[in-house]
ROFILO-532389 format. One line per 8 residues: their letters; for each residue x, y, z of C-alpha. Coordinates in steps of 0.5 Angstrom, whole numbers. Layout:
BEGIN
A	X,Y,Z; ...;
This chain:
BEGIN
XXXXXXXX	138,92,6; 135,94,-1; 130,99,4; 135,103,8; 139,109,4; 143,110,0; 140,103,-3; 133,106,-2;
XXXXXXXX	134,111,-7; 137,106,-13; 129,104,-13; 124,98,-10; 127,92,-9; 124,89,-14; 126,94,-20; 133,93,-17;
XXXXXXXX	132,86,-18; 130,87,-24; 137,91,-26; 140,84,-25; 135,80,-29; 132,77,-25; 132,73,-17; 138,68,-19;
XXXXXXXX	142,74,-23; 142,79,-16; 142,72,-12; 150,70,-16; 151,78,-16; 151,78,-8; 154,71,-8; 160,74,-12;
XXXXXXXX	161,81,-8; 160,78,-1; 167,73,-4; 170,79,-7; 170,83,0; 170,77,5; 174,71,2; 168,68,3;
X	168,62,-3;
């Protein structure tokens, strides 16, 4: 998902995991917005 556009222009996956601190940070911060939009708990 990181490597297709508009996501691409944010930076590589690593310098946009990086933004979040890290793998478990980006990880929960998905988990949270896949909640946020699907109700998935």
């Amino acid at each position: 998902m990181l490597t297709v556009a508009p996501f691409d222009r944010l930076g590589t996956p690593m310098e946009i995991i990086k933004h979040f601190g890290g793998k478990k940070q980006y990880l929960a911060a998905i988990q949270e917005l896949a909640r946020e939009l699907y109700g998935v708990s």
